[in-house]
N, C-alpha and C positions, 0 to 999 in steps of 0.2 A: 612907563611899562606898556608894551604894543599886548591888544589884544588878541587871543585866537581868534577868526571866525567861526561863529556855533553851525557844525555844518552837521550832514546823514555821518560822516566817518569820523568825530569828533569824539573824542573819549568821554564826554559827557552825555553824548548819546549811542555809546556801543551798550546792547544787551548786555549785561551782567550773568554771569554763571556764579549759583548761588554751588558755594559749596556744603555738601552733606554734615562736614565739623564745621559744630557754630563756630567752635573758636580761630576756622580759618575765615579771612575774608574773602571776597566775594571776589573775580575774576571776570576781566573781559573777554568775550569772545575773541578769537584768534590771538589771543596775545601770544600763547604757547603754540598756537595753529591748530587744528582739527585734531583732535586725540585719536577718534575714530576711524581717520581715513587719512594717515598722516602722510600716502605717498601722492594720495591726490594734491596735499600742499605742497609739495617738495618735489619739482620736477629732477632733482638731482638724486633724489632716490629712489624714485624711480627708476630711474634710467642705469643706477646702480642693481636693482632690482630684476631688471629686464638681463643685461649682462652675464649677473650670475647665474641665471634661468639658461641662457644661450651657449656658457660656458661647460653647463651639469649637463646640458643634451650632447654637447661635443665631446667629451669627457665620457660621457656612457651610453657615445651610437651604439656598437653591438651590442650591449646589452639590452637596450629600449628594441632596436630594430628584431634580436631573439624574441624578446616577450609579444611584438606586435606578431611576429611566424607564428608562434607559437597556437596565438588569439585567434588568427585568419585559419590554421590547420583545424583545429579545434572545431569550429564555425562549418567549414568543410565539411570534417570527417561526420560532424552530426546531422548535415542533410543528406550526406551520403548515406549514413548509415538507414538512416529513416526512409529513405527512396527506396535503398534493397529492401528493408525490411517489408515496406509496402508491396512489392514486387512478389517475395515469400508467402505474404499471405493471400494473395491473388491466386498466385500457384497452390497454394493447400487448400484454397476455399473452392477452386476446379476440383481437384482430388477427392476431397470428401464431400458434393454434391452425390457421384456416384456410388462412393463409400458406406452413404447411410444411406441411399438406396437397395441397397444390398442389407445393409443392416434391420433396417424396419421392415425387408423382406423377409428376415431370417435365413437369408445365405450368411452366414458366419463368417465362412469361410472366404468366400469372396470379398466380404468386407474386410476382414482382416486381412487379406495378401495381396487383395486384387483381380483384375480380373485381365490383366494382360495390358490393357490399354491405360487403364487408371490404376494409382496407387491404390492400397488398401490402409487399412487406419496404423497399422503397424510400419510401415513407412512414412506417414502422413506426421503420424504420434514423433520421431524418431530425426525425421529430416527437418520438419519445422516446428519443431516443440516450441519456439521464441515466439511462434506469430498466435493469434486467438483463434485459427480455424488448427493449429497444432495442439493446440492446448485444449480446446474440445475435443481433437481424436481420443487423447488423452484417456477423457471419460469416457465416448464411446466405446473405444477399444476393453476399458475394463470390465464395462458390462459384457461386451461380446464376450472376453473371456472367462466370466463367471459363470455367462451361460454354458461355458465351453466345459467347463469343469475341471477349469485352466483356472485355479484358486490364487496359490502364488503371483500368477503373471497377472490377475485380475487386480492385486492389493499394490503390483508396482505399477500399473498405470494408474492406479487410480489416487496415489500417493504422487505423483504426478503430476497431478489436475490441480487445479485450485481456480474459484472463483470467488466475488464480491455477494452473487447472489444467493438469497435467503434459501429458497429451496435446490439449488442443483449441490451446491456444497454440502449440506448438509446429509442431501440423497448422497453423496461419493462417501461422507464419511461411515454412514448408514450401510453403502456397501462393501465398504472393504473391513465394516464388524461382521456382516454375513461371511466374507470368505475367510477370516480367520474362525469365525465358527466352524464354517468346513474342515479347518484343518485343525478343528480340537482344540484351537487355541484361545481359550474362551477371558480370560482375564484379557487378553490383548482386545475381543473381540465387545466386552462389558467397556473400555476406555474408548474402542471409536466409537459405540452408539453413546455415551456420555458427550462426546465431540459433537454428536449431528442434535441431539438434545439440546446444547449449550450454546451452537453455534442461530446465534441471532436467535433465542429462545421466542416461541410464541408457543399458544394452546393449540394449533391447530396441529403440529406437528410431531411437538418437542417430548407430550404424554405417549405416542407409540414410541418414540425411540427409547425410553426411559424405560417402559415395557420390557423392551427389546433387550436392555441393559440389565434387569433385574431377571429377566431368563437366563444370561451368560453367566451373570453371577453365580444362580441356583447351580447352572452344570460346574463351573467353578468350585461350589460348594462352599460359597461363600454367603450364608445365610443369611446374615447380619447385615450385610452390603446390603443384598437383596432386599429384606425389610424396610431399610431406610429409603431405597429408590421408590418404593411404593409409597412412603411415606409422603415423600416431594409430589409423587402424583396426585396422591390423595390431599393433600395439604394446598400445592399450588396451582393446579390446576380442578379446581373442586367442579367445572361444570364440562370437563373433558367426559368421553364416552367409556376412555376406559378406568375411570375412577370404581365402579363394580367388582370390575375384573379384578383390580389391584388391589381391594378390600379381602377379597374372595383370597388371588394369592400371597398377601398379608400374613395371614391368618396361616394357610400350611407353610410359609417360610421361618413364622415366628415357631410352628411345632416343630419345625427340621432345626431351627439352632437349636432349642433346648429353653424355649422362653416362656 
């Protein structure tokens, strides 16, 4: 009986792969070939592999080639879009240099309409509401109108507005409780100073507007509201300035409900 040679490729010296069941035995490496990467063994299936890949792109050109249009449109249409948009705000942030020159001058008027050459905030507000120097006219424009005694049109610009920042949002919703106060409308006008209270709450700010809130209430006639908002002042903010006052009106809010 001829011997094998004990060589590196000898089955006496192939790794073993222990299997995980004791009760199976133990297995040579490549006997069943690569489990993991079975097309790298098998250049035939590969090559079958590659095939069907070449046959599914032949099979669904227009399709693949639509979804690529589509990708590249898409792609386009979003640098397009963001180049005009940049363009918009170029053009509004011209406009409203002169606009709030006018404005912190206290021409009203000219801030709001213009002055022939330059838009005013009412234009500005209106044409590029999408860009950030529209969206500040926004607020602008509402204050002009509130000084205007232009109440209504003051609460839709400034409904309007919307920022991230701690004090201008807080101020917009702050004013447009003042011009529903204007116009009598005081439960409306108690829910936006609650908004500018709430909104990113701190002591520095948030105890006036709560103030502010438990006056609309009173004219509301809403006692008991009232009470309780002095309560949050006097409770949560114990080292605010108007913690005094709020004790002080407490006290005749709690004799107006009947407490």
């Amino acid at each position: 009986m001829s011997k094998i040679p004990y060589t590196r490729n000898s089955p006496q010296n192939r790794p073993q792969r222990v299997s995980t069941d004791p009760l199976q035995p133990a297995t040579h490496e490549g006997e069943f070939g690569n489990a993991e990467h079975p097309l790298l063994e098998d250049p035939d299936a590969l090559a079958i592999r590659l095939a069907e890949s070449e046959d599914f792109v032949r099979r669904n050109k227009n399709l693949l080639l639509g979804l690529l249009t589509v990708v590249v449109l898409a792609i386009v249409g979003a640098i397009g879009y963001y180049m005009w948009r940049s363009s918009q705000d170029e053009k509004a942030q011209t406009a409203m240099f002169q606009a709030v020159n006018y404005w912190e001058a206290d021409s009203l008027s000219k801030a709001m309409q213009g002055d022939g050459q330059y838009d005013g905030l009412t234009t500005i507000a209106s044409e590029y509401g999408n860009t950030k120097a529209g969206n500040l006219a926004s607020f602008y424009a509402g204050v002009a109108a509130l000084k205007q005694g232009k109440f209504q049109a003051a609460i839709d610009y400034l409904e309007d507005f919307s920022s991230d920042d701690l004090l201008v949002q807080a101020r917009a919703y702050s004013l447009i409780g003042d011009a529903n106060m204007e116009l009598n409308k005081y439960k409306e006008a108690a829910d936006f100073y609650d908004k500018a209270a709430n909104y990113k709450a701190n002591e520095y700010f948030s105890p006036e507007y709560l103030m502010k809130k438990a006056t609309a209430q009173e004219m509301a006639k809403d006692y008991s509201g009232a009470v309780e908002t002095y309560d949050k002042i006097i409770n949560d903010y114990q080292s605010a300035q108007q913690v005094n006052e709020a004790r002080q009106m407490k006290a005749r809010a709690e004799a107006l409900a009947g407490k």
